[in-house]
C-alpha positions as CSV (number, residue, x, y, z in Angstrom):
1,X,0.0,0.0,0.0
2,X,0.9,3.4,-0.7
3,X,1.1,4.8,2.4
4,X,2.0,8.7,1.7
5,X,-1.2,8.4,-0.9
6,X,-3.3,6.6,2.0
7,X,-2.2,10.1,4.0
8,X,-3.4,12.3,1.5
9,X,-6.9,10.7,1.3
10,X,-7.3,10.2,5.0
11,X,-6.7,14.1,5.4
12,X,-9.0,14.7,2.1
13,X,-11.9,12.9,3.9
14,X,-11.1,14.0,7.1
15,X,-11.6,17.9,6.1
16,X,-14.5,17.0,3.8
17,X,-16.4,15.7,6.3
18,X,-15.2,18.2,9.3
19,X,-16.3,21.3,6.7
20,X,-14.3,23.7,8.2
21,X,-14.3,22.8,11.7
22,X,-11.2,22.4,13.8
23,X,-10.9,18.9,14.3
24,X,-9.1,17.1,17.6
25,X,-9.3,13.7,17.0
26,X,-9.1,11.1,13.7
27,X,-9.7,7.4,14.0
28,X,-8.8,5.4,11.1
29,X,-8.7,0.9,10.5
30,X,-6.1,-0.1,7.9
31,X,-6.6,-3.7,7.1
32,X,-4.6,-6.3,4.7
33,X,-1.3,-4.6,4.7
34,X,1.6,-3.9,7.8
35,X,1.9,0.3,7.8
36,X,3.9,1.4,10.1
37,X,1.8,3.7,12.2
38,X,5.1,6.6,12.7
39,X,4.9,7.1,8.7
40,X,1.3,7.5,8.8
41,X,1.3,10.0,11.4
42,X,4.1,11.7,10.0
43,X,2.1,11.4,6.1
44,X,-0.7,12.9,7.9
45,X,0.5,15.8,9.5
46,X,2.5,17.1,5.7
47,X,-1.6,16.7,4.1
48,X,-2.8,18.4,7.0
49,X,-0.2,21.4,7.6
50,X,-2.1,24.6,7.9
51,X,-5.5,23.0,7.7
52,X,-8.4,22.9,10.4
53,X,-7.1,19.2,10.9
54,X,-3.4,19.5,11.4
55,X,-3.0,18.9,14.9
56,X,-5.5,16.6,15.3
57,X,-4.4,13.3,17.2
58,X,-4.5,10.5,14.9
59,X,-5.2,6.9,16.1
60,X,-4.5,4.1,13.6
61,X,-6.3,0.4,14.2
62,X,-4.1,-1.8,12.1
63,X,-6.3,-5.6,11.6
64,X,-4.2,-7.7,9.5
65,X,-6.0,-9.4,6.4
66,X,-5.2,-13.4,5.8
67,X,-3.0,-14.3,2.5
68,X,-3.2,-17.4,1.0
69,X,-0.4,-19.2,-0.9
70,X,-1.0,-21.1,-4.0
71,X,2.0,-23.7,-3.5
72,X,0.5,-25.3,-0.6
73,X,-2.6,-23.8,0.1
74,X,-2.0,-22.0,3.4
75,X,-4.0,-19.3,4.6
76,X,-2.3,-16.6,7.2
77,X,-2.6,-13.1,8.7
78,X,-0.5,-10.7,7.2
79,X,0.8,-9.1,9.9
80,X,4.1,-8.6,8.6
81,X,5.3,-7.6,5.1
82,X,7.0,-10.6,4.2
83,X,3.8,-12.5,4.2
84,X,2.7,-10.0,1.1
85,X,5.6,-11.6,-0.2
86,X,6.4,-14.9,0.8
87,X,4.2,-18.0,2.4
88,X,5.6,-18.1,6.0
89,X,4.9,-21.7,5.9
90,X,6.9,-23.0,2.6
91,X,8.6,-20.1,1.4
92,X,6.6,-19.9,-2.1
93,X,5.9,-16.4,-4.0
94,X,2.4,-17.6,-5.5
95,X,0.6,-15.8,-2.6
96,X,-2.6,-13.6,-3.0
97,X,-4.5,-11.0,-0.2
98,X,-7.6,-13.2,0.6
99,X,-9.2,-11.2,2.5
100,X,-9.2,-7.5,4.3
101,X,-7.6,-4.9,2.6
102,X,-8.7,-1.2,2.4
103,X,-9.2,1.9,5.0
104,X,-11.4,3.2,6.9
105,X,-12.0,6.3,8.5
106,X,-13.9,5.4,11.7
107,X,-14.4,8.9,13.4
108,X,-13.5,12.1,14.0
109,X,-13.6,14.5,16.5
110,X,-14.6,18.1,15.6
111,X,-15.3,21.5,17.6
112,X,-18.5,22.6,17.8
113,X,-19.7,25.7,15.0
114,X,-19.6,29.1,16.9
115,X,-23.1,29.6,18.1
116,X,-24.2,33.4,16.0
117,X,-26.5,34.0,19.1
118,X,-29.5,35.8,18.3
């Protein structure tokens, strides 16, 4: 996975949705690929600098999806990286993602609009 793209389109939907508002708090499931959760932080705060959402705290669920190798017919998490590239249990390179792969954004946290009173 891309994991600077993934950044940009966690902070795209994260301002979308918070429409202007300062946000405090982003939530976000990664599934089927190992990210390291540093690089995502760090991806997010360069597609966030000087936005609404750029000192937001970001929390990132990582649920590993299952790969299954065609040598021997194995199916495992992929909780590491070199199980999107190798069968942990012969060594073969036939492997596909069976299951489990995409993002999510779960929640976020936004201040309330400025009440206009009246």
């Amino acid at each position: 996975m891309h994991e600077w793209g993934l950044c940009d389109a966690i902070a795209e939907a994260v301002l979308k949705r918070a429409d202007g508002r300062r946000v405090r708090g982003v939530r976000v499931r990664i599934s089927g690929h190992p990210v390291d959760p540093a690089v995502i932080d760090q991806g997010y705060r360069l597609a966030t600098a000087g936005t609404p959402a750029a000192d937001a705290l970001l929390d990132v669920v990582q649920e590993p999806g299952t790969v299954r190798c065609r040598a021997c017919g194995a199916s495992t998490p992929a909780d590491d990286a070199m199980h999107l590239v190798a069968c942990p249990r012969c060594g073969g390179l036939d492997i596909e993602v069976a299951a489990g792969s995409g993002a999510v954004l779960e929640s976020i946290t936004v201040d309330e609009p400025a009440s206009t009173g009246g």
